[in-house]
C-alpha positions in Angstrom: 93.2 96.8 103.2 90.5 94.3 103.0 87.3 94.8 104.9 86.2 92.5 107.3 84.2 89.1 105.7 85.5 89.8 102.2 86.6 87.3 100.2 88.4 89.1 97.7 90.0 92.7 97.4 91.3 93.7 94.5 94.2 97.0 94.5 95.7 98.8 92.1 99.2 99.7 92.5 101.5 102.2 89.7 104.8 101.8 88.8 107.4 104.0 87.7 109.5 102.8 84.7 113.5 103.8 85.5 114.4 106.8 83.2 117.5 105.0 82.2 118.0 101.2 82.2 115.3 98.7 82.4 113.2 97.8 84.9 110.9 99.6 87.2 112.1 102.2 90.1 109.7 101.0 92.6 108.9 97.0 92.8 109.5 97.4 96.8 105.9 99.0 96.4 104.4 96.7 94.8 106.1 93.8 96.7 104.5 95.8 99.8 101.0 95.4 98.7 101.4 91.7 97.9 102.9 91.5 101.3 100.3 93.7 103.3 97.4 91.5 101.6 99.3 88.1 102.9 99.5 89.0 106.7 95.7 89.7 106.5 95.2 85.8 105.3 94.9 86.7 101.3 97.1 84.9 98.6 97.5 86.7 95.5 95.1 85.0 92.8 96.2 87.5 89.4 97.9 90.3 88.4 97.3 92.1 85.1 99.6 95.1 84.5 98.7 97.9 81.5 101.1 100.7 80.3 99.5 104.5 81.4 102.2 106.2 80.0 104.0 108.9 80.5 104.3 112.1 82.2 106.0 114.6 80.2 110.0 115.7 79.7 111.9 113.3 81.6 109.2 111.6 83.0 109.2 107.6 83.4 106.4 105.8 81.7 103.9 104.3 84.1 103.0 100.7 84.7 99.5 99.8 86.2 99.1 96.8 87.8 95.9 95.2 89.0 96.0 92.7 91.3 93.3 90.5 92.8 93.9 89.0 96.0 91.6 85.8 97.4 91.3 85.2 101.2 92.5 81.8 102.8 90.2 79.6 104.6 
């Protein structure tokens, strides 16, 4: 969450990669964080994502993505 008087606030959210099919296994959290900043007056401004890959046997890689958020007047 953004701290009073700031005009940006930048998060950074991970996303699981589905072990089979395509697509990752978790977008409700990133649609969350995006949706969290937009009640407290922010509009998304970018997004950058970066693979961090994986985490061992069986393990999905990771997506990182950084996104910076920009209050409304």
């Amino acid at each position: 969450m953004a701290a009073n008087g700031m005009s940006y606030v930048v998060l950074q959210v991970v996303l699981k990669e589905k072990i089979l099919g395509t697509g990752s296994g978790n977008l409700t959290e990133l649609e969350k964080a995006i949706n969290t900043q937009a009640s407290l007056g922010y509009r998304l401004h970018t997004i950058t994502t970066s693979a961090s890959g994986s985490k061992g046997f069986g393990g999905a890689d990771r997506i990182q993505a950084t996104l910076v958020f920009e209050r409304l007047s």
